[in-house]
C-alpha positions as CSV (number, residue, x, y, z in Angstrom):
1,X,-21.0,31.1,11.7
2,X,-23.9,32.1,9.8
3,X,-24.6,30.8,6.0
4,X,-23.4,32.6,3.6
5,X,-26.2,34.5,1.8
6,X,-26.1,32.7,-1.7
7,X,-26.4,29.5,0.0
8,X,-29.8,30.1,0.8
9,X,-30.7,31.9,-2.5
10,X,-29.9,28.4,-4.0
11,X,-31.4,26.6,-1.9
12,X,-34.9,28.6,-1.5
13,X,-35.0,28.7,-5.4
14,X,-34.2,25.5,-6.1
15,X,-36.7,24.0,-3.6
16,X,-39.0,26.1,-5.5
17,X,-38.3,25.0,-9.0
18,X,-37.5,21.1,-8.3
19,X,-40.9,19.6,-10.2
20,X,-40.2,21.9,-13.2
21,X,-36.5,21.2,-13.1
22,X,-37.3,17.5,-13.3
23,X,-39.9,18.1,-16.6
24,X,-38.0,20.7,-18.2
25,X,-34.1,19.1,-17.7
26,X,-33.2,16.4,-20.2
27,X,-32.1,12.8,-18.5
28,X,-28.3,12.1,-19.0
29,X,-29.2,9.3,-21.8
30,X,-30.3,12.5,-23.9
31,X,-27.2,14.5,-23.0
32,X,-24.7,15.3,-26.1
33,X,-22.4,12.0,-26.9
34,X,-19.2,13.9,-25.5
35,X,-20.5,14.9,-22.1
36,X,-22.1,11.4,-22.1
37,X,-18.1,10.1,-22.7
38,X,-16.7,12.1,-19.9
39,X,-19.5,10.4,-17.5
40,X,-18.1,7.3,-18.9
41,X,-14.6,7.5,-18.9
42,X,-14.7,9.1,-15.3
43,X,-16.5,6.2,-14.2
44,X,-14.0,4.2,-15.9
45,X,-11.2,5.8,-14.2
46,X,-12.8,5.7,-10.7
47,X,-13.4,1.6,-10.8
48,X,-10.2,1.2,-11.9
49,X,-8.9,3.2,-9.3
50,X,-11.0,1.4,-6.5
51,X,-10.6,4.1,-3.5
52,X,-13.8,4.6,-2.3
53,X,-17.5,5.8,-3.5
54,X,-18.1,8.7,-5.5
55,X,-20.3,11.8,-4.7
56,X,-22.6,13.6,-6.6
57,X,-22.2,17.0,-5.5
58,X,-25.2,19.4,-6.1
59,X,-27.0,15.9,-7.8
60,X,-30.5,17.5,-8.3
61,X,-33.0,14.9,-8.7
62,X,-30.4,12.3,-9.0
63,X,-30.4,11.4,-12.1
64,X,-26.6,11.6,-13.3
65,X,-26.1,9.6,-9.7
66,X,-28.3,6.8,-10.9
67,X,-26.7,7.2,-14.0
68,X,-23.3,6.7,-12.6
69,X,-24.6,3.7,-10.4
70,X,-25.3,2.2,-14.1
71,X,-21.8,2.2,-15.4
72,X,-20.8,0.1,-12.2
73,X,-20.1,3.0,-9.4
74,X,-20.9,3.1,-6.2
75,X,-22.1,6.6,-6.1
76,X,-24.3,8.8,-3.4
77,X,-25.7,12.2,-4.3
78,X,-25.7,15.6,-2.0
79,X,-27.6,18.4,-2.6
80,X,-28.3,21.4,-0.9
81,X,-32.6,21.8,-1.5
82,X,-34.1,19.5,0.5
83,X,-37.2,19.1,-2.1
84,X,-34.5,17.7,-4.8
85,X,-33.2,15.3,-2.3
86,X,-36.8,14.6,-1.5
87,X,-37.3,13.8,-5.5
88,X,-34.3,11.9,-5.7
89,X,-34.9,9.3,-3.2
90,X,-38.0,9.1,-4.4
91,X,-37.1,8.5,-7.6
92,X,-33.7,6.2,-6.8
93,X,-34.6,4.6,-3.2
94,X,-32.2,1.9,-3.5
95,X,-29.7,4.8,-3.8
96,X,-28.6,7.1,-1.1
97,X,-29.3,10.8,-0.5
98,X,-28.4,13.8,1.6
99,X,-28.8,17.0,2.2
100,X,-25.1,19.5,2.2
101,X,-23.3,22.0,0.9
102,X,-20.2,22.2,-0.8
103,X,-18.1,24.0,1.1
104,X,-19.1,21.8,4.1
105,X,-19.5,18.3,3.4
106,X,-20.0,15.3,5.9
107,X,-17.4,13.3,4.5
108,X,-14.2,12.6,6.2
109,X,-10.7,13.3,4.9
110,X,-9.7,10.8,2.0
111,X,-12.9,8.8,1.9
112,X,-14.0,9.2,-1.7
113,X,-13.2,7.6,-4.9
114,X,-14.4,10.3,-7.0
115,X,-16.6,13.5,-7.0
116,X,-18.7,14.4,-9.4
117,X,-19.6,18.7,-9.6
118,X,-21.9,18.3,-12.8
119,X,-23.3,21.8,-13.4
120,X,-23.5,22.7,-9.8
121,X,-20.6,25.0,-9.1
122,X,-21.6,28.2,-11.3
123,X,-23.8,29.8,-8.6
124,X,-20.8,29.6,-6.3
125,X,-19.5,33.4,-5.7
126,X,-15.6,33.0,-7.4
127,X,-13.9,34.1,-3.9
128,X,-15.9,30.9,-2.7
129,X,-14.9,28.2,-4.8
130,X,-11.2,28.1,-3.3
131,X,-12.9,27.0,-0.2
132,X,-15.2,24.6,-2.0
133,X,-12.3,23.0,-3.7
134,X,-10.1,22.5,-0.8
135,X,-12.9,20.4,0.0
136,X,-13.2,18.1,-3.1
137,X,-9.2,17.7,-2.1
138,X,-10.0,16.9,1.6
139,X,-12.2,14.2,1.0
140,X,-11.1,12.4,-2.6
141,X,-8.7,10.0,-1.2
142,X,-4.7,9.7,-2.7
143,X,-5.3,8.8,-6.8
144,X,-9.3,10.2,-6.6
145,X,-10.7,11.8,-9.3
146,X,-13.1,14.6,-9.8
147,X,-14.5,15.2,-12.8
148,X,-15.9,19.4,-12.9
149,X,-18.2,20.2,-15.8
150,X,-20.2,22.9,-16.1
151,X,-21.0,26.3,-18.8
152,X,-18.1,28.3,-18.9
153,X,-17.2,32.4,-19.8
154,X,-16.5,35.3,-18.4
155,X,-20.2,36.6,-17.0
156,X,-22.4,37.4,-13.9
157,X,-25.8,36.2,-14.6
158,X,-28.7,37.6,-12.1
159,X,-32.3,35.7,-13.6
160,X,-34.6,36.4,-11.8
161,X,-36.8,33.4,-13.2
162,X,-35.6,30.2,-13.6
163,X,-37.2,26.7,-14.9
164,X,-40.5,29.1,-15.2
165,X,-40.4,30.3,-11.9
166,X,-39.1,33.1,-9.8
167,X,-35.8,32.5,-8.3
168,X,-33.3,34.9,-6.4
169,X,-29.8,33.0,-7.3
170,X,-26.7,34.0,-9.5
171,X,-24.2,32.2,-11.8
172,X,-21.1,32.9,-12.5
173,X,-19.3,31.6,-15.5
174,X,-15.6,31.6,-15.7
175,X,-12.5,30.8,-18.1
176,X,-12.2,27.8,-18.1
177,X,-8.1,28.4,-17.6
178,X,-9.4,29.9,-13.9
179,X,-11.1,26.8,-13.3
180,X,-8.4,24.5,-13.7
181,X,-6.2,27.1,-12.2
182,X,-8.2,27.0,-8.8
183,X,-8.0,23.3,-9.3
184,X,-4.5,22.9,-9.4
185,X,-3.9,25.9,-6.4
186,X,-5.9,23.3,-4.4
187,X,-3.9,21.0,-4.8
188,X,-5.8,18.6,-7.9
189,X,-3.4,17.9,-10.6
190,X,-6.1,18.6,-14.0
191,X,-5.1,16.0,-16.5
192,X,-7.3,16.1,-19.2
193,X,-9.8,19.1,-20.6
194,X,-13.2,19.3,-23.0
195,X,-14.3,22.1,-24.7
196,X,-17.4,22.6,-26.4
197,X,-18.7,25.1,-28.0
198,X,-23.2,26.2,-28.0
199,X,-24.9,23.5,-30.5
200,X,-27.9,21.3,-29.9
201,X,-29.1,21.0,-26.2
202,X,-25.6,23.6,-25.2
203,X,-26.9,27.4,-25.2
204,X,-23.4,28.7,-24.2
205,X,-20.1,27.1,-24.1
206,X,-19.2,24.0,-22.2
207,X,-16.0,22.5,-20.2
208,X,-15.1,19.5,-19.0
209,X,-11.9,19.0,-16.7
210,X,-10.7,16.0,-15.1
211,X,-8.6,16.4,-12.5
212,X,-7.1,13.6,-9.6
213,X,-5.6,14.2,-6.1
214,X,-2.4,12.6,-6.3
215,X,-1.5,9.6,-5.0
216,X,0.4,9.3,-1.3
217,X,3.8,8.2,-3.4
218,X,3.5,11.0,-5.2
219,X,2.8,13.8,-2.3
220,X,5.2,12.7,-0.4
221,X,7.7,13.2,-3.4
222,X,6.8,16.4,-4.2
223,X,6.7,17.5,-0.5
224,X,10.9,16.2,-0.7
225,X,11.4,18.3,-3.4
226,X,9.6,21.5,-2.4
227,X,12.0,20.7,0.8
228,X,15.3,21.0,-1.5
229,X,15.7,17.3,-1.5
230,X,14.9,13.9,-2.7
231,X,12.3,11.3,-0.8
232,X,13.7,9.1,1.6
């Protein structure tokens, strides 16, 4: 099956922009306190719940991953440009990095803890990100959470620079009510939302939602009932 097109737009352009991205893009410690409380909670959440690692999906330089590994996670990043992977292990080699997409990931079903998609599901085409969600569900294991933030609205954005270069991809920013909507059709039960709106470092508004596969106890019942009856 051959890649979808705006795979390769991303990753082209983002191989091409990687050393500006690192000098232009701020480090988490100099993100705004409420994003940096999400990180923080999330990670929180995901020690508590002890199922596995968590994964940095679209982790750029791997920054937020290292930042992660700080508040006490075991966390990998993926990212689909080669050159940020490159950067990151460069920059983190005591942490790991690979190369993959997010509607294809080399994880097997229920292995992760958590799953991080910081700003790196807007250039995903909106009749992708069903797909690309049935894959945070696949591999979060029972009572894993993902924490989705990213710029949210109702807008197809075609630059045609980017980070001071040329680049060829697209964004698409969405309400943030379709978000958590595509969330909870795959099958992620959304239990807590952030809204925020431009100000400071944010050019356009900004969403956080936390969502969690649900534990086995809790499938199973609500398989029983969708059957007309009660577990056991």
């Amino acid at each position: 099956m051959a890649e979808p097109s705006y795979l390769t737009a991303v990753r082209e352009s983002y191989d091409t922009v990687a050393a500006d991205y690192v000098q232009r893009v701020p480090p988490p410690a100099a993100m705004d306190p409420l994003s940096r409380a999400m990180l923080a909670g999330f990670a929180e959440l995901v020690r508590a719940a002890g199922p596995g690692p968590v994964a940095d999906l679209g982790c750029g330089p791997g920054r937020v991953t290292a930042y992660l590994a700080g508040l006490g996670v075991s966390a990998f990043g993926v990212d689909l440009s080669p050159r940020m992977v490159e950067l990151a292990r460069h920059a983190y080699p005591d942490l790991r990095f690979s190369e993959g997409s997010m509607t294809a990931l080399d994880t097997g079903d229920d292995e992760l803890g958590g799953i991080l998609a910081w700003y790196s599901t807007h250039h995903t085409p909106p009749r992708w990100l069903p797909a690309v969600f049935a894959e945070f569900r696949r591999t979060l294991a029972p009572g894993g959470y993902l924490l989705w933030g990213d710029y949210v609205g109702d807008e197809r954005l075609e630059p045609t620079r980017g980070y001071g270069r040329p680049v060829s991809y697209e964004s698409y920013l969405l309400p943030l009510d379709r978000v958590a909507g595509l969330l909870e059709r795959a099958g992620l039960v959304v239990t807590a939302r952030l809204e925020q709106e431009p100000g400071g470092r944010l050019s356009r508004p900004h969403a956080c939602l936390l969502a969690r596969k649900p534990p086995r106890a809790a499938s199973a019942t609500s398989a029983a009932r969708r059957r007309g009856r009660g577990p056991g």
